[in-house]
C-alpha positions as CSV (number, residue, x, y, z in Angstrom):
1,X,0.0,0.0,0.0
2,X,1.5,3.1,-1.1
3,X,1.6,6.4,0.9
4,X,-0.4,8.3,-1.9
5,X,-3.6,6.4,-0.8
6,X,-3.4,6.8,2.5
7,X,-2.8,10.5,2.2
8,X,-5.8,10.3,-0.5
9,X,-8.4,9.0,2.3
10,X,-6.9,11.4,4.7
11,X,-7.6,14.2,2.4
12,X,-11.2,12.2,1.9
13,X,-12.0,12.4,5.8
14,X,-10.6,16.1,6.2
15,X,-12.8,17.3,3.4
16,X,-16.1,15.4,4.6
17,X,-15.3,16.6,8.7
18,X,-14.8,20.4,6.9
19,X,-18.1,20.0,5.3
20,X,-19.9,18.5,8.1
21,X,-19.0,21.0,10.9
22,X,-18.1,24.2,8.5
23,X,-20.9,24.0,6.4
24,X,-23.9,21.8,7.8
25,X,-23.4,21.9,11.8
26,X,-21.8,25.5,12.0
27,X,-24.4,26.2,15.0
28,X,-25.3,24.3,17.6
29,X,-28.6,23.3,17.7
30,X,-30.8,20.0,19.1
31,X,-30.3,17.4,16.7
32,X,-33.7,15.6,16.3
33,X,-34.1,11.8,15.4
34,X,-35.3,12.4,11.9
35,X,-32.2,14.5,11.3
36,X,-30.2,12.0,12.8
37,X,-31.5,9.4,10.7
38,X,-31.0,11.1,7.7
39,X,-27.1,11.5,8.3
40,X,-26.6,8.3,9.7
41,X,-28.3,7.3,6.3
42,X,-25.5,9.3,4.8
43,X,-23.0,7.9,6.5
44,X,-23.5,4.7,5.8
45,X,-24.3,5.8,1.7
46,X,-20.7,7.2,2.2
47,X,-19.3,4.0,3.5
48,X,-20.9,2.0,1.0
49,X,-19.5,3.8,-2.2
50,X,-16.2,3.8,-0.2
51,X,-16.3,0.5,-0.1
52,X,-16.9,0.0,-3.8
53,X,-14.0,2.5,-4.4
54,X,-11.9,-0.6,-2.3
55,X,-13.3,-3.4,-4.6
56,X,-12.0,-1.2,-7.8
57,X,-8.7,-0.3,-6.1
58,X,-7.7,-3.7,-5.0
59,X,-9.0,-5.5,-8.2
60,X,-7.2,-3.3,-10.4
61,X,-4.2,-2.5,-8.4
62,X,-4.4,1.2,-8.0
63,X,-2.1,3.1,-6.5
64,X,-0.2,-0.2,-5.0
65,X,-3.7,-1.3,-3.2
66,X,-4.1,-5.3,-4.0
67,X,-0.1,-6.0,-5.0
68,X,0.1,-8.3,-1.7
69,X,-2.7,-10.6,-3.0
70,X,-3.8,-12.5,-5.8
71,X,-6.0,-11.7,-8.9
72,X,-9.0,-11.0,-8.2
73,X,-8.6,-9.3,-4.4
74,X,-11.3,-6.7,-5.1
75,X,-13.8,-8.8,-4.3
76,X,-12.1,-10.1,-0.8
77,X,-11.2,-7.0,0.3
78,X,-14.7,-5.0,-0.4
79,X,-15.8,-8.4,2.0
80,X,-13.2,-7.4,4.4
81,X,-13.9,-3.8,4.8
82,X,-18.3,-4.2,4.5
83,X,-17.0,-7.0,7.5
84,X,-14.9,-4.6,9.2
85,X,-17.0,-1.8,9.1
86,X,-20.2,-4.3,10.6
87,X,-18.7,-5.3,13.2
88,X,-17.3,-1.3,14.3
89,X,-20.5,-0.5,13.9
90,X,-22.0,-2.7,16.0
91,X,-19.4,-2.5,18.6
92,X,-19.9,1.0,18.6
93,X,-23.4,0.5,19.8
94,X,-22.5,-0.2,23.8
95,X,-20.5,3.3,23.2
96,X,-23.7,5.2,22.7
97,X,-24.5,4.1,26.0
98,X,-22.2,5.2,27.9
99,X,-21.6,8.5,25.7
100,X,-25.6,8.9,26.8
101,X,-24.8,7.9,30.5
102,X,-21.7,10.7,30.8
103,X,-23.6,13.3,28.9
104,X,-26.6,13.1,31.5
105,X,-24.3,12.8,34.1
106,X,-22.7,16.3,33.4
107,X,-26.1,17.6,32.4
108,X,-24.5,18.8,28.9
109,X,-27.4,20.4,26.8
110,X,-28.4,18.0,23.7
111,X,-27.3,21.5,21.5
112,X,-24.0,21.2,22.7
113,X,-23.9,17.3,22.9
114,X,-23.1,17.5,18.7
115,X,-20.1,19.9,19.5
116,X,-18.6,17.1,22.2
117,X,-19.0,14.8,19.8
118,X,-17.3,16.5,17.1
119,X,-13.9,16.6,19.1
120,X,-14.1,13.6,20.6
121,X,-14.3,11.9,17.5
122,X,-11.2,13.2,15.9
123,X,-9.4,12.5,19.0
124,X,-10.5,8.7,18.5
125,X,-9.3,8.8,14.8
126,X,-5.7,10.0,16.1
127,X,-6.4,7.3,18.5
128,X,-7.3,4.4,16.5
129,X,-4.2,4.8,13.4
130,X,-1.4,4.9,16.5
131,X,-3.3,1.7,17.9
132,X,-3.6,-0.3,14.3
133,X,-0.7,0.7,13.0
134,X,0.9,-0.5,16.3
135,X,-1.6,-3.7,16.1
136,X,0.2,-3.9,12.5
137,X,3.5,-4.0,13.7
138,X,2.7,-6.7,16.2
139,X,1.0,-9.4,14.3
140,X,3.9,-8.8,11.8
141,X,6.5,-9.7,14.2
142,X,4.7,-12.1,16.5
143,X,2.0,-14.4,15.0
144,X,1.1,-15.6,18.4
145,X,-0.4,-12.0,19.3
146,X,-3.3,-13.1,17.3
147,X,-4.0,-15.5,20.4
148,X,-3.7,-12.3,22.9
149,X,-6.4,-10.7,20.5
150,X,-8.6,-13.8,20.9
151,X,-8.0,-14.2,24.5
152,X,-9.0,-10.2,25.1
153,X,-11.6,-10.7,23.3
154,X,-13.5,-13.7,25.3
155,X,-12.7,-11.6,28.3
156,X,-13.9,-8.3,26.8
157,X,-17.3,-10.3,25.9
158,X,-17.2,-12.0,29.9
159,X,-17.0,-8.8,31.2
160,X,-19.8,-7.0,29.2
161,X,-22.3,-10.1,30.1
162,X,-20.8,-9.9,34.1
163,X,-21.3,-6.6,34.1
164,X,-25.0,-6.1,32.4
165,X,-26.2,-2.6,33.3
166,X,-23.8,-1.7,36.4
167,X,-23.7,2.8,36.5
168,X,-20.9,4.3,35.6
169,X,-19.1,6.9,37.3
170,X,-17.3,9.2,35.1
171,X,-16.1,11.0,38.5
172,X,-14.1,7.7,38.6
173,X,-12.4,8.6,36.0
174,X,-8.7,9.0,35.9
175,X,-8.8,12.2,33.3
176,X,-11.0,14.2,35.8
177,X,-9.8,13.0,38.9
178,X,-6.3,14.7,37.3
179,X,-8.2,18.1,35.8
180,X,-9.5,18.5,38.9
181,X,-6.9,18.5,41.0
182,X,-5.0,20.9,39.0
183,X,-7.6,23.2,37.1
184,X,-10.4,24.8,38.2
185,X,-13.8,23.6,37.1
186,X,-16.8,25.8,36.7
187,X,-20.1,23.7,37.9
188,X,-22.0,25.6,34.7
189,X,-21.9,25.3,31.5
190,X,-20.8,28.1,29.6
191,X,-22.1,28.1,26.0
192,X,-19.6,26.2,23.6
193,X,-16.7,26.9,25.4
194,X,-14.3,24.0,26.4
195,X,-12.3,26.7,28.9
196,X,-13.5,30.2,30.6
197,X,-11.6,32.9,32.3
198,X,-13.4,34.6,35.3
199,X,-13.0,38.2,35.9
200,X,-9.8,38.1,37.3
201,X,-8.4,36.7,34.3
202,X,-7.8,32.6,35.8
203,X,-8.5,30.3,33.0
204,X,-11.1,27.4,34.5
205,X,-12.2,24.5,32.7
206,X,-16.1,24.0,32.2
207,X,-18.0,20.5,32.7
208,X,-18.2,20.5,28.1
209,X,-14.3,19.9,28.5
210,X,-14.7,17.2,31.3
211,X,-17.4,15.3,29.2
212,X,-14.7,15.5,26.3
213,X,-12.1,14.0,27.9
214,X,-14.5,10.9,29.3
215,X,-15.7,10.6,26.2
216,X,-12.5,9.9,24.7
217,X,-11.0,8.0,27.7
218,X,-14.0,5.6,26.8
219,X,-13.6,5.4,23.3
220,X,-10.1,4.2,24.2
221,X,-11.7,1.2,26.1
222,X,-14.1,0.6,23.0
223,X,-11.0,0.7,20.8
224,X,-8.9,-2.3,22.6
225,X,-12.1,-4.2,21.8
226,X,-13.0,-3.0,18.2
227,X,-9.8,-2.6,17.1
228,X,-8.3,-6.1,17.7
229,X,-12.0,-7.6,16.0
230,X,-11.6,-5.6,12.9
231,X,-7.9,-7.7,13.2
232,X,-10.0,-11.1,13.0
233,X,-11.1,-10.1,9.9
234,X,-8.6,-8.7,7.9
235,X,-4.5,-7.4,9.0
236,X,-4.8,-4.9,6.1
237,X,-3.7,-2.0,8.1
238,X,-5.1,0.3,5.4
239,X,-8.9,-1.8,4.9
240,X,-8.6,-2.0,9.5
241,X,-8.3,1.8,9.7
242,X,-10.9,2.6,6.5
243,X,-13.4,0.4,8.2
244,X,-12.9,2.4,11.7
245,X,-12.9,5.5,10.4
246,X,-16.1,5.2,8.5
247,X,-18.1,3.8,11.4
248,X,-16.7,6.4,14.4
249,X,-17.4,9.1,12.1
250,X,-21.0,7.9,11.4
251,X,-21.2,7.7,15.5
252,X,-21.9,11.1,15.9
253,X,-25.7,10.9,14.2
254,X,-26.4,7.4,14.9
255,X,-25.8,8.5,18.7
256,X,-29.0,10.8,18.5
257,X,-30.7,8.3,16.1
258,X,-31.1,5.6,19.0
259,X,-29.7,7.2,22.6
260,X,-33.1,7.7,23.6
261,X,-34.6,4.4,22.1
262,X,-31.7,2.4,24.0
263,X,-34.2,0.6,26.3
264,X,-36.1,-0.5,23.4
265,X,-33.3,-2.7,22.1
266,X,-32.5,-4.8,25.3
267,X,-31.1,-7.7,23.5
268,X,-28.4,-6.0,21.4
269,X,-26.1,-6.2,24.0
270,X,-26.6,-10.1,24.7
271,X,-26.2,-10.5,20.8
272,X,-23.0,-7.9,21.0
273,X,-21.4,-10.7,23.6
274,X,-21.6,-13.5,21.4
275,X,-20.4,-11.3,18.5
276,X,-17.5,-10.8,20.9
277,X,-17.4,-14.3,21.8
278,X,-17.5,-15.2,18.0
279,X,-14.6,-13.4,17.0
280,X,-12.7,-14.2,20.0
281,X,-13.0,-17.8,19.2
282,X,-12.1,-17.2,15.5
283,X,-8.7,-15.6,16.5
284,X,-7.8,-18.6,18.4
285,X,-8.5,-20.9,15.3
286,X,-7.1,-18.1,13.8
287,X,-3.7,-20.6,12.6
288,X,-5.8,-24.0,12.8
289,X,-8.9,-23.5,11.4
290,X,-9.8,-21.1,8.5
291,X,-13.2,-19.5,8.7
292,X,-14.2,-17.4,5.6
293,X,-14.7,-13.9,5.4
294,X,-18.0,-14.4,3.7
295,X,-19.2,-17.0,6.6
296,X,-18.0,-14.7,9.2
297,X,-20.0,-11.7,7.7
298,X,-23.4,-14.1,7.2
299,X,-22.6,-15.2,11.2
300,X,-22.1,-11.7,12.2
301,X,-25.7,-10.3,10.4
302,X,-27.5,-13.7,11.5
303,X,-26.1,-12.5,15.7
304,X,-27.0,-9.2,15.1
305,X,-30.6,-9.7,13.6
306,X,-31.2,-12.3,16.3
307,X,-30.5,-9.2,18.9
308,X,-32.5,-6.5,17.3
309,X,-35.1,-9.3,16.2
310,X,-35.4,-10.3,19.9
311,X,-36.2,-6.9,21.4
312,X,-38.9,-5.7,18.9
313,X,-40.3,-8.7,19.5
314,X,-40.4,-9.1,23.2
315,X,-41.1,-5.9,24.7
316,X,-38.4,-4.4,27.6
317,X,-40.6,-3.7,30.8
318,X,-38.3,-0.8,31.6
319,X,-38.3,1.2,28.2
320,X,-39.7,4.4,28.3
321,X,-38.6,6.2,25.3
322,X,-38.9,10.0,24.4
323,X,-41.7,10.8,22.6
324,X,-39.5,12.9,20.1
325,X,-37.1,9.7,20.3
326,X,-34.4,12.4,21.3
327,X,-31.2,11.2,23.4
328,X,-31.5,11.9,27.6
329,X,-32.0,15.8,28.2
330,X,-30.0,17.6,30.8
331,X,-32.5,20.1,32.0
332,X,-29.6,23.0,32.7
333,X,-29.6,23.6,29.7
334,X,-31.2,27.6,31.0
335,X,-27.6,27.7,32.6
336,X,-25.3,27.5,29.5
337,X,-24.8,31.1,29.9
338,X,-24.8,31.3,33.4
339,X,-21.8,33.1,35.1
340,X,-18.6,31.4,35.7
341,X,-17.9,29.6,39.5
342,X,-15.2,27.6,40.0
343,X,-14.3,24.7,42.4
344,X,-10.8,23.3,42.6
């Protein structure tokens, strides 16, 4: 894989993240489900002609894509990335969660929850090509990592059924245990604004900038799981990072399309643990035992239809959406422009 297509799809992202927050999200405003459905649709439409982009790069050999395998690698790697990009997106579901759960908890206003979003997304891109390329690296040098992978995974899978629906605490969390202690946090919200200065000039932090950084301390969590999946289908480090790129940067809408509807699908995560489990297991018959791309991405759809199935189906006692099918409110939203107070 050449340099010039990687710095191709950079270009790619950078102009589609320009358009989307210079041009169609310049203000913040509530994003409603039917607007979030309509961009997660284009997401995915973006994806999907991506993806045929691959088949045509690959198949043809352009600009050095497909020069590693045989004649006819379109058609295995489009598999590969559609695969890839499934199971991210799937994965990415449990992340909506608890993006909801620490957006409630610092009571950020859905108008601003887009802007958080935004940021925390490209921090998980930066994120994501140090981890793959380091993944890369790895399996290169040590075949027996892909048993680690495997191994993290069935754990990663244990740990999400042990769990269930245990709170989170993002005051648990390492990053604001750490801003705390040595900046000063407002206790409002002050419009947009990550940092504040009160009237003595002292720069203070505001809860928008301590929802960021739990944000992308999760999405770090979220990654060790994805990250080493995406591995079980492919070690392309080009089709891995493609695949994770498309699906984080369709999170964004596809958080408002279904944070408030959450309750509604109460089997997804069940089916997410055996798409763990799945995976994991493949990875450790990753040397012994060759399972197809094309069987992995029928098993995949066949676990996650089962979920989704299972929950329209059989109602969840405990779901209560919003009417509007909007993501959990924080009612402070009258103090974004409240003035500044500090705590250390």
């Amino acid at each position: 894989m050449t340099f010039l297509i990687w710095m191709a799809f950079l270009l790619l992202v950078s102009s589609l993240v320009a358009l989307d927050l210079g041009v169609f999200h310049r203000r913040a405003h509530v994003v409603r489900i039917r607007e979030a459905l309509g961009w997660t649709a284009v997401w995915v439409t973006v994806a999907l002609m991506f993806n045929v982009g691959v088949y045509f790069l690959y198949e043809n050999g352009l600009m050095g894509a497909g020069k590693e395998h045989p004649a006819g690698a379109g058609k295995a790697a489009a598999i590969e990335f559609f695969t890839g990009y499934l199971v991210e997106e799937s994965l990415s579901v449990d992340n909506i969660f608890v993006i909801a759960v620490i957006f409630a908890y610092f009571r950020i206003p859905i108008a601003l929850q887009h802007r958080v979003l935004f940021w925390g997304i490209l921090g998980a891109v930066v994120l994501r090509v140090t981890m793959i390329l380091l993944g890369t690296a790895l399996i290169a040098r040590f075949e027996w990592i892909m048993y680690v992978f495997g191994v993290m995974l069935l754990y990663s899978a244990y740990k999400m059924l042990s769990l269930g629906d245990e709170p989170i605490d993002p005051e648990k969390n390492i990053l604001t245990r750490i801003t705390r202690r040595f900046i000063p946090v407002t206790t409002r919200i002050e419009s947009e604004r990550f940092f504040v200065r009160d009237e003595r000039g002292a720069l203070s932090a505001t809860p928008l900038f301590l929802a960021l950084l739990v944000v992308e301390s999760s999405d770090v969590m979220f990654a060790v799981d994805s990250i080493p999946a995406v591995f079980a289908v492919t070690q392309d480090p080009f089709i891995v990072f493609t695949s994770n790129v498309f699906a984080i940067m369709g999170l964004r809408s596809l958080y408002f399309a279904v944070a408030g509807m959450m309750n509604l699908f109460h089997y997804l995560k069940t089916s997410l643990v055996v798409l763990l489990a799945f995976i994991g297991v493949k990875m450790l018959l990753t040397h012994h035992v060759e399972i197809p791309n094309p069987v992995s991405l029928a098993i995949i759809a066949t676990i996650l239809a089962i979920g989704v199935g299972a929950s329209l189906i059989v109602r969840n006692p405990r779901a209560d959406p919003d009417a509007d099918g909007d993501p959990p409110r924080a009612d402070r939203t009258e103090e974004a422009e409240a003035p500044v107070q500090t705590t250390t």
